[in-house]
C-alpha positions as CSV (number, residue, x, y, z in Angstrom):
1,X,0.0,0.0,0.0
2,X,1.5,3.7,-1.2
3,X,1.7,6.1,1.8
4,X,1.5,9.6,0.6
5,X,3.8,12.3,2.4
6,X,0.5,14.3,1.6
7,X,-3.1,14.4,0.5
8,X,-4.0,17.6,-0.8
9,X,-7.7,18.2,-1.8
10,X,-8.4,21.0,-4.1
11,X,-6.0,22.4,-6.9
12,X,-6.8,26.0,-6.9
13,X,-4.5,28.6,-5.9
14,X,-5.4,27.3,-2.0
15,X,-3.5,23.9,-2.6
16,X,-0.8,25.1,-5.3
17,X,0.6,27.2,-2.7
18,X,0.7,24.5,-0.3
19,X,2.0,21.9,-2.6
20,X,4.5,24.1,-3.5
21,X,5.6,24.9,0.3
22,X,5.6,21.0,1.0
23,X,7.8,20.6,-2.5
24,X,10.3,23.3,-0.4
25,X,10.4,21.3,2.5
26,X,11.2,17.9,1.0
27,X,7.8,16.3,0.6
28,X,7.6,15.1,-3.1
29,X,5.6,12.4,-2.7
30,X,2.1,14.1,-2.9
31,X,-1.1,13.9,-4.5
32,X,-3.2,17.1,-5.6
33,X,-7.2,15.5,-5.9
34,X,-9.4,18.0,-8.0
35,X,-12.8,17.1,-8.5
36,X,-13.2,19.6,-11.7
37,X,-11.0,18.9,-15.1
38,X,-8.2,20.8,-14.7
39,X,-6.8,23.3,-12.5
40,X,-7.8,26.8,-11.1
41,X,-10.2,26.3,-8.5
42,X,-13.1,29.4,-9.0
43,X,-11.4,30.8,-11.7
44,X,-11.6,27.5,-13.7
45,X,-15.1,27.0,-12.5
46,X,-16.6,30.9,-13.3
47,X,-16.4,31.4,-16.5
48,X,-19.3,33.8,-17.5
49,X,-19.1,36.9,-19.0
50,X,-17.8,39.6,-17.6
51,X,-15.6,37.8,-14.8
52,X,-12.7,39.8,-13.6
53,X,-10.8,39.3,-10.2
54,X,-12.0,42.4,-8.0
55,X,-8.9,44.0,-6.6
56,X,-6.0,44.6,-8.9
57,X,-4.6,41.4,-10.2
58,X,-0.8,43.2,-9.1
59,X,-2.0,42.1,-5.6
60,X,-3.8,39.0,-6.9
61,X,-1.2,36.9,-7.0
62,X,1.8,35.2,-5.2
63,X,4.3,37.5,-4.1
64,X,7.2,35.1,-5.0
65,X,5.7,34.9,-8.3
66,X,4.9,38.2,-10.0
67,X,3.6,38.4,-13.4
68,X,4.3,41.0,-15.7
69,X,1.9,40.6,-17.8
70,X,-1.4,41.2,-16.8
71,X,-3.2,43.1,-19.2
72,X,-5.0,45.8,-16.8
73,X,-4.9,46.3,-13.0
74,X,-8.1,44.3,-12.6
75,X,-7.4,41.4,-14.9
76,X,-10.0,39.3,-16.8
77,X,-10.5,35.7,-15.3
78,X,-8.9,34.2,-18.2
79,X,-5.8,35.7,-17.4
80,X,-6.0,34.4,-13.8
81,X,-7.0,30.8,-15.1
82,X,-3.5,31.2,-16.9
83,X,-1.2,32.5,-14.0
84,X,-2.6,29.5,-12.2
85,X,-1.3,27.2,-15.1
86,X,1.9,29.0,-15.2
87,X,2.8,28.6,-11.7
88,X,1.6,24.9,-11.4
89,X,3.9,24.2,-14.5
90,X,6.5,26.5,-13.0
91,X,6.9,24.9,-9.7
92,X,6.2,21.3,-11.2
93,X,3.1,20.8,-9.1
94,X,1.0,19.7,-12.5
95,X,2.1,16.2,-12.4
96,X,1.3,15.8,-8.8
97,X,-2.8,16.4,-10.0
98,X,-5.4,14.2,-10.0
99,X,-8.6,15.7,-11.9
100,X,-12.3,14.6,-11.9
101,X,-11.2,12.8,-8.5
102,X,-14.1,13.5,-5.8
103,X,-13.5,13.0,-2.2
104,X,-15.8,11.7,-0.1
105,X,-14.7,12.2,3.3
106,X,-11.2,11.5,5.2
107,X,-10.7,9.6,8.9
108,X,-7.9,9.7,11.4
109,X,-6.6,6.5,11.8
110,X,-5.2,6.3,14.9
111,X,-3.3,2.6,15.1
112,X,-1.3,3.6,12.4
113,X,-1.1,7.6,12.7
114,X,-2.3,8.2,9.2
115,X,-5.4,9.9,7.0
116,X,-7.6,7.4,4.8
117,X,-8.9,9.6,2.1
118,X,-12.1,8.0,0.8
119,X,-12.6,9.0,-3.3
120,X,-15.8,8.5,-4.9
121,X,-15.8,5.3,-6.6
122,X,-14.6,3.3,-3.6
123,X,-10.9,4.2,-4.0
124,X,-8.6,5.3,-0.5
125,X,-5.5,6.9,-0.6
126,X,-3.1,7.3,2.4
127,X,-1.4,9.7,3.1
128,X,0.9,11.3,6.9
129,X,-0.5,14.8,6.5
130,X,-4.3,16.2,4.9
131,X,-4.5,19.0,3.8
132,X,-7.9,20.7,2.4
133,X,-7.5,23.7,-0.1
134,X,-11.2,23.6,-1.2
135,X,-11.7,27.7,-0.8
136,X,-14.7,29.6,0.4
137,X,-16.3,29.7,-2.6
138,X,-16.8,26.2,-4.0
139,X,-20.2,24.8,-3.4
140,X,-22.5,27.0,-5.5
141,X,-25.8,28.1,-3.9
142,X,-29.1,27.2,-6.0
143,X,-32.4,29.1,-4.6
144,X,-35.1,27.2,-3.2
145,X,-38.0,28.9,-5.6
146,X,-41.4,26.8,-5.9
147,X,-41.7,25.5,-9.5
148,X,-37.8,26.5,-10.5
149,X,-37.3,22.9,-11.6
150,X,-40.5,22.4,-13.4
151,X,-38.7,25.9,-15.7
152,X,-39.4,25.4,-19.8
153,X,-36.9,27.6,-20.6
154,X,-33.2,27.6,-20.2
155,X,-31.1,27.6,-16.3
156,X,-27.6,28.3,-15.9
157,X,-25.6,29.5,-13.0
158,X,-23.1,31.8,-13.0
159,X,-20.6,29.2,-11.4
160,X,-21.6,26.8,-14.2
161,X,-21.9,28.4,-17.1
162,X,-21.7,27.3,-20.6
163,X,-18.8,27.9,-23.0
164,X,-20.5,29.7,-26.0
165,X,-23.5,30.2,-24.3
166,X,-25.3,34.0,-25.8
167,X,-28.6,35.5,-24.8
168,X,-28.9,37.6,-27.8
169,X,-32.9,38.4,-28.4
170,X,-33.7,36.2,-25.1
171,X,-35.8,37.9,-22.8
172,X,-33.1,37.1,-19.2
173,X,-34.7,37.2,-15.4
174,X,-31.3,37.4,-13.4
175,X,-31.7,36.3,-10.0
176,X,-29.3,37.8,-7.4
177,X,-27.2,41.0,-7.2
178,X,-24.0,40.1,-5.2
179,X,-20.4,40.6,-6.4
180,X,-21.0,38.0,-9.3
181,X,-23.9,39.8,-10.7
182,X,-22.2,43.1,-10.8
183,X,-19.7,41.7,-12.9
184,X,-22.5,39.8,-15.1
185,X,-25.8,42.1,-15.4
186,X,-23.7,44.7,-17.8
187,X,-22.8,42.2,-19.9
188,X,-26.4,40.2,-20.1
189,X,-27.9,43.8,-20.6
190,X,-25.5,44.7,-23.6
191,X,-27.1,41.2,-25.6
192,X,-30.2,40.6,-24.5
193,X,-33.5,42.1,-25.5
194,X,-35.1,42.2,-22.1
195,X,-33.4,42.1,-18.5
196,X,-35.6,41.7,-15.1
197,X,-32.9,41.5,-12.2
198,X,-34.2,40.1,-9.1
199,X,-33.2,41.8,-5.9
200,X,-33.3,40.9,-2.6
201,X,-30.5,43.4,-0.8
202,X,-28.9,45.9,-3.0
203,X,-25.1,46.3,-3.2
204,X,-22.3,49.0,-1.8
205,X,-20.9,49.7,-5.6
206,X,-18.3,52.2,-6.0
207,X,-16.2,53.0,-9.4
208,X,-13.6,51.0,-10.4
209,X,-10.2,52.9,-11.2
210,X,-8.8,50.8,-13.9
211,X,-6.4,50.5,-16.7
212,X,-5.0,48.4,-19.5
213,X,-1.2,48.0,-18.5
214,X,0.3,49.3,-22.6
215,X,3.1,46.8,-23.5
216,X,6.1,49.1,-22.8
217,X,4.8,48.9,-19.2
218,X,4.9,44.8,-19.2
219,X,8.2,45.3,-20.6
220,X,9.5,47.1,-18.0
221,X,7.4,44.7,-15.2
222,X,9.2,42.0,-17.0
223,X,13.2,43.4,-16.7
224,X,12.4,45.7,-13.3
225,X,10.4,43.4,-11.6
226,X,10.9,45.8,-8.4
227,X,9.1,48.2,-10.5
228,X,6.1,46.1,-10.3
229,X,6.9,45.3,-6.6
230,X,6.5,49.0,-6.0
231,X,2.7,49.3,-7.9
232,X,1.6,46.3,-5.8
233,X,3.0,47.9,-2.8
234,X,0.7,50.5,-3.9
235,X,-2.6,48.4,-3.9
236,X,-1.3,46.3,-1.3
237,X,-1.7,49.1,1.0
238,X,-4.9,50.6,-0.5
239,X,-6.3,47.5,0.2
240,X,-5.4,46.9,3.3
241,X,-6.1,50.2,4.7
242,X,-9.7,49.8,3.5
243,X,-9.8,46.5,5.6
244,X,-8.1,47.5,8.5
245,X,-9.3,50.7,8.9
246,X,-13.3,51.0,7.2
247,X,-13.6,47.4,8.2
248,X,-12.1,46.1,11.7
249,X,-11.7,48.8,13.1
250,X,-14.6,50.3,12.5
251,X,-15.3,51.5,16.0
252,X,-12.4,53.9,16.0
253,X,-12.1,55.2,12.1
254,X,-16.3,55.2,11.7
255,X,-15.8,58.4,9.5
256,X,-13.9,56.6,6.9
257,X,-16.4,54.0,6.8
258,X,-19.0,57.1,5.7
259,X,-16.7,58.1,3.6
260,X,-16.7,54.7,1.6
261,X,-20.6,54.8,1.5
262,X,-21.0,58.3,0.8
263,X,-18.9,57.7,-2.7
264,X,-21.0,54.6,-3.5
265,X,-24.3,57.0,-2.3
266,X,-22.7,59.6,-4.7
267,X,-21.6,57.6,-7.8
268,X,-25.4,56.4,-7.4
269,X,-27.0,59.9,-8.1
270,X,-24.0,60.3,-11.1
271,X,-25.6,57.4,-12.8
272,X,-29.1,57.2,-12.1
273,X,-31.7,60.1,-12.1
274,X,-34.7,57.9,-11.3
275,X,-35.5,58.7,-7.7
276,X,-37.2,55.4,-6.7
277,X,-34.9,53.5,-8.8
278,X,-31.7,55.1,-7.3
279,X,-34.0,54.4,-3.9
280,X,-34.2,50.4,-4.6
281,X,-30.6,50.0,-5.4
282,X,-29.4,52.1,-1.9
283,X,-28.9,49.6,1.2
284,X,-29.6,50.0,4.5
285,X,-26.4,48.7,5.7
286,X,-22.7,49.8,6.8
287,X,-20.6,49.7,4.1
288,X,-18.2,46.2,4.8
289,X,-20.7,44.5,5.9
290,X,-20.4,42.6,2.5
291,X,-17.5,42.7,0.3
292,X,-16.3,45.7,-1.5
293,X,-18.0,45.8,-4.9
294,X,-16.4,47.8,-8.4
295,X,-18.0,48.5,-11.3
296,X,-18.0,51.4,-13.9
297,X,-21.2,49.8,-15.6
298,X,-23.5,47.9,-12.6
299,X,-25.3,51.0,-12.1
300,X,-25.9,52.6,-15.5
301,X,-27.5,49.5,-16.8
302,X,-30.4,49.7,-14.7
303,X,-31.2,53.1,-16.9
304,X,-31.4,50.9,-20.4
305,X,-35.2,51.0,-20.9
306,X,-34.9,47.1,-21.5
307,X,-33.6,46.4,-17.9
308,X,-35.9,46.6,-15.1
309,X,-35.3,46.1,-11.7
310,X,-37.7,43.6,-9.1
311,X,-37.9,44.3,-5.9
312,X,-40.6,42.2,-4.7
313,X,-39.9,38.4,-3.6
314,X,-40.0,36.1,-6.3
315,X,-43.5,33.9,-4.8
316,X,-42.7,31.1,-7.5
317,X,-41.2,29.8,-11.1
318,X,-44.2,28.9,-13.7
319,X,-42.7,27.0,-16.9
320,X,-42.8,30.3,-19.2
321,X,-41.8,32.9,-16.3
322,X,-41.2,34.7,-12.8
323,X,-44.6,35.2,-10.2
324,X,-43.7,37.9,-7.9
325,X,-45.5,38.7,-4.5
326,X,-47.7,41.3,-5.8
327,X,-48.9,38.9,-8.5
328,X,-47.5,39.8,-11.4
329,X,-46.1,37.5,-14.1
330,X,-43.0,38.2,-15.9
331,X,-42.5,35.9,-19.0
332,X,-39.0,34.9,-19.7
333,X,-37.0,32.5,-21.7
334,X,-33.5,32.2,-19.9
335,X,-33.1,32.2,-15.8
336,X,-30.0,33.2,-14.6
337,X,-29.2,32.3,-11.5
338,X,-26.6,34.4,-9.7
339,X,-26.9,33.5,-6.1
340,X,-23.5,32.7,-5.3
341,X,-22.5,29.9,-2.6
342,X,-23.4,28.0,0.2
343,X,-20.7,29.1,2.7
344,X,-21.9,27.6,6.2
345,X,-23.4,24.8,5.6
346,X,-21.7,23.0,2.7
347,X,-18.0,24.5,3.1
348,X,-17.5,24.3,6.4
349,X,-15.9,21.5,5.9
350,X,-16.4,20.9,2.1
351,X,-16.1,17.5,2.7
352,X,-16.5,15.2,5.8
353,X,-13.7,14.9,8.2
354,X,-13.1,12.6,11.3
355,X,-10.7,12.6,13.5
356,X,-9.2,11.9,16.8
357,X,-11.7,9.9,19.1
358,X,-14.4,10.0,16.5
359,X,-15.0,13.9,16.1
360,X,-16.8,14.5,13.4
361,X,-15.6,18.6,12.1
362,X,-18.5,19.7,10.7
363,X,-20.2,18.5,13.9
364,X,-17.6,19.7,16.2
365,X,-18.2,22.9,14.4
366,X,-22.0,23.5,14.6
367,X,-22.1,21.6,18.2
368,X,-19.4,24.3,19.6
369,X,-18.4,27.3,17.6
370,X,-16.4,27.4,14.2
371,X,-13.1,28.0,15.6
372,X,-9.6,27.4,14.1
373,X,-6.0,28.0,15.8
374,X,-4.3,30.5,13.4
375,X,-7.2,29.9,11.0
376,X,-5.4,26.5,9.9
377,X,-5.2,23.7,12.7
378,X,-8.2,22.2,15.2
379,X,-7.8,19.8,18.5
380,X,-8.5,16.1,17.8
381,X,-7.3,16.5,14.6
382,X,-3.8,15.3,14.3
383,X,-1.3,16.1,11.2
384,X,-4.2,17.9,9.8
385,X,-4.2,21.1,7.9
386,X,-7.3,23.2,7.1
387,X,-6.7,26.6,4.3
388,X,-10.6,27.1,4.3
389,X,-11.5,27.4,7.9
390,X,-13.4,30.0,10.1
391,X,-10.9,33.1,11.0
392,X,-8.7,32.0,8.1
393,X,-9.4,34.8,5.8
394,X,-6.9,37.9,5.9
395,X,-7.1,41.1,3.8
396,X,-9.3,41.4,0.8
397,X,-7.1,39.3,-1.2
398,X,-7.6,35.1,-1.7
399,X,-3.4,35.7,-1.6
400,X,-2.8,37.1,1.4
401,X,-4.3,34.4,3.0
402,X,-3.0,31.9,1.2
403,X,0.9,33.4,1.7
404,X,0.5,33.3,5.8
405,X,-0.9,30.2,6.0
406,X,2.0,29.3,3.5
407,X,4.9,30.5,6.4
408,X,2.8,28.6,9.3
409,X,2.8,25.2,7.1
410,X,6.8,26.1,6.8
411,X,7.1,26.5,10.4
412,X,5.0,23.9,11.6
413,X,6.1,20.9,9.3
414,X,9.5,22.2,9.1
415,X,9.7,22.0,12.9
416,X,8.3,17.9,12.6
417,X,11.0,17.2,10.1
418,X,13.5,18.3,12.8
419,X,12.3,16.2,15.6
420,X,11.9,13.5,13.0
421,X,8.3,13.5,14.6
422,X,5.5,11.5,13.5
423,X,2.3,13.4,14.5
424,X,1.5,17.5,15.1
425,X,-1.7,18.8,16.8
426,X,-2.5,21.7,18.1
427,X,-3.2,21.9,22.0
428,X,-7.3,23.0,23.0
429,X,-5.6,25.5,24.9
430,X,-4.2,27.7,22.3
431,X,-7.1,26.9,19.8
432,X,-9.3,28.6,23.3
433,X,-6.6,31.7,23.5
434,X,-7.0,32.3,19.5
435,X,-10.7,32.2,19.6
436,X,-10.8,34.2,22.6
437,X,-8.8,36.8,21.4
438,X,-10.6,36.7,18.0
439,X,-14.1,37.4,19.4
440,X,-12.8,40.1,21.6
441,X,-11.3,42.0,18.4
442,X,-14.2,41.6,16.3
443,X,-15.8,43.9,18.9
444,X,-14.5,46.3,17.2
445,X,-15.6,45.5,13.5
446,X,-18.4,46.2,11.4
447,X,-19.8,43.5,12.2
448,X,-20.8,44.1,15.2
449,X,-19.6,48.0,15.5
450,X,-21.9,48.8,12.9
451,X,-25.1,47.8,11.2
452,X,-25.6,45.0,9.3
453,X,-28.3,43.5,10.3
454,X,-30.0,44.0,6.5
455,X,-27.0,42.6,4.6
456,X,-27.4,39.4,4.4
457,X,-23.8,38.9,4.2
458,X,-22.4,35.5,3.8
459,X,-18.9,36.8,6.6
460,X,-21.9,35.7,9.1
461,X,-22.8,32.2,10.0
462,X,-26.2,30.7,11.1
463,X,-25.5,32.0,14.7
464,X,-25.4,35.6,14.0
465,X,-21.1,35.2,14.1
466,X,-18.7,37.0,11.5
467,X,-16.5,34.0,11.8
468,X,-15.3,34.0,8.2
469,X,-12.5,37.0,8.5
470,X,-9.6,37.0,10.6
471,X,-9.8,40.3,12.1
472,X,-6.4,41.6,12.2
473,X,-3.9,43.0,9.8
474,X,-2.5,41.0,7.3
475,X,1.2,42.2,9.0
476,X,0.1,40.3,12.0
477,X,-1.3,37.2,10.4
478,X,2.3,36.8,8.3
479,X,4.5,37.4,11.6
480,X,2.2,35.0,13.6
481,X,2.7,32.5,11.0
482,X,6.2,32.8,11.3
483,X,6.7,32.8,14.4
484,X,3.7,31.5,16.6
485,X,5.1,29.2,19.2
486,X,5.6,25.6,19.0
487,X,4.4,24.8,21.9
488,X,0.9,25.2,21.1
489,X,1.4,22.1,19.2
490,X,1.6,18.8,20.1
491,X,4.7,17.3,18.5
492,X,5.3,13.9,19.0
């Protein structure tokens, strides 16, 4: 029977980074399962028009793998799908993939210290160490609408759209208005003959300041690559100061928080005269409460006479249309659905885990709290490592969490290979000091600062808790994840 060095499930830009990190400390005998085709995690799997990454792609990406050339500061998603395949091919992690490989679930065994991956299809691999890279936004969300399967006409989701796919003359009902459908709604009202978008909470949209980067630029980002250093320094610290400051700590810096809004509120009246129209599309939220939306377009197409905005809840699906509350019957021919993913109750834990003594994670989880030392490692779960956990996120970029958690795999594993250890857990008593300390300092966040109790935001779980974001700087999440201290694990 093969013995991995590692199991890692999910080949997005989660699990390169960490197969990549084993690869530097000596572990070459790893396995990368991927349940989709290839590689790329979401930005294999969203492919619909419009998609762009939504902070500039200069701070999208590794930062011991810059790439010169991007085409614009907030890339296309096709260009993202590429800089995945470059660095998989770069840092030879490709050949260490498995595609179209589901996992089932994954047990501790504890006689012989090792994870039994279950696959679909009755396969088990073994491996020392599990890691799961299966991001926050991998289960898709579909709406539970009366009549929506018994549809005539045609349903896609944004996360599962069709190559090719054009709406040109089709009358569109777009269901959802999150960061997805900023990006799509544009594009569906540029083709399409008619447009209803179905809101349930409008969106925080501000403009987007961006650029095509002209080829004498990626020219010099290709010989000066400290020239590019210095523009993501740049965005690097926009970004971060609109976390840090508009967002955790929101208590002491309320007026930039205002601020944020009162661009969004202003960029509203700039595009759209209509009173009650401009009234429908203004929440009744803090800004933060969801994430940051940028669009130069979002707004404006709501003024095209063939878009129309709904307001009232969608009562049910007939075969040839949309009944709303009010009783009124929409007739359409393509649904849309743009309702994003199921955070809480299918990703946390994607998949099911079981370790020490029989605990069950997802259990565990919804039982207690969700909770995660250093947004990574959990008691009763030996030589496991989890990159999509509560309190893992840092920043507004995917990377930034991906880089810390990077440096605490390096510490941590690097500090087993020393001892010549077998096992690593973390103790219950620094998993209680992180979450202590991490409830205390959302205290002073938006999310419970402020007012969000109309957002709808998917940073909160079923129990009212914003346990998704880490709430500190992303400074403090990189030094604790190089230098937390060892004895909060077990290493035996």
């Amino acid at each position: 029977m093969e013995v991995f060095d590692a199991v890692v499930v999910g080949a997005g830009f989660g699990g390169i980074g960490a197969a990549i990190q084993l690869k530097r400390l000596g572990y070459d005998n790893i396995v990368l399962v991927e349940r989709e085709s290839d590689l790329g995690g979401t930005w294999h799997v969203n492919r619909y028009p419009g998609v762009a990454v939504d902070i500039p792609a200069t701070t999208y990406s590794y930062w011991f793998e810059p790439n010169p050339n991007w085409s614009r500061l907030f890339a296309p998603g096709a260009e993202i799908k590429r800089y995945a395949e470059h660095v998989a091919d770069k840092y030879d992690i490709r050949r260490h993939m498995r595609f179209n490989t589901s996992v089932e679930g994954a047990q501790w065994d504890e006689d012989a210290q090792l994870w039994r991956v279950s696959l679909a299809g009755g396969e088990c691999l073994t491996a020392r160490f599990l890691i799961t890279a299966t991001g926050f936004l991998s289960q898709k969300r579909a709406p539970e609408i009366p009549g929506i399967g018994g549809f005539g006409g045609k349903v896609i989701h944004s996360a599962a759209w069709e190559d090719g796919y054009r709406c040109a003359g089709h009358r569109v009902a777009i269901i959802g208005t999150g960061a997805s459908a900023v990006q799509l709604i544009p594009e569906m009202a540029a083709e399409a003959a008619e447009v209803t978008v179905y809101q349930r909470t409008p969106i925080h949209v501000v403009p987007k300041v961006d650029f095509a980067f002209p080829p004498s630029v990626r020219r010099l980002f290709a010989r000066l690559p400290l020239a590019q250093r210095a523009v993501r320094w740049l965005t690097d610290l926009l970004f971060e100061t609109i976390t840090v400051v508009g967002v955790l700590h929101y208590r002491g810096s309320r007026r930039l928080n205002i601020a944020a809004a009162d661009l969004a509120k202003i960029y509203r009246f700039v595009s759209i005269r209509d009173k009650e129209l401009r009234r429908k599309l203004t929440p009744d939220y803090d800004f933060g409460c969801k994430r940051p939306t940028w669009s130069n377009h979002y707004y404006r197409a709501f003024t095209k006479p063939h878009v129309h905005l709904e307001t009232n809840p969608i009562e049910r699906i007939e075969p040839d249309g949309i009944v709303t509350a009010d009783g009124r019957k929409t007739v359409v021919d393509t649904l849309v659905l743009a309702t994003g993913f199921d955070l809480w109750d299918a990703n946390f834990p994607a998949l099911e885990v079981v370790g020490r003594q029989g605990r069950n994670l997802g259990k565990w989880w919804r039982d207690t709290r969700f909770q995660a030392y250093q947004g990574v490692s959990m008691p009763y779960f030996p030589n496991f490592v989890s990159l999509a956990s509560p309190y893992a996120f840092s920043g507004l970029s995917f990377f930034n969490t991906i880089e810390y958690q990077m440096r605490h795999i390096d510490r941590l594993l690097g500090e087993v290979k020393r001892r010549g250890a077998t096992t690593f857990e973390v103790t219950e008593e620094a998993n209680a000091r992180f979450l202590d300390r991490m409830t205390r300092l959302l205290d002073k966040t938006v999310f419970y600062a402020g007012d969000c109790a109309g957002s709808r935001s998917y940073y909160f779980n079923h129990s009212g808790e914003a346990a998704l974001l880490r709430p500190t700087s992303t400074g403090n999440a990189v030094r604790e994840a190089s230098s937390f201290p060892l004895s909060d694990y077990i290493i035996a």
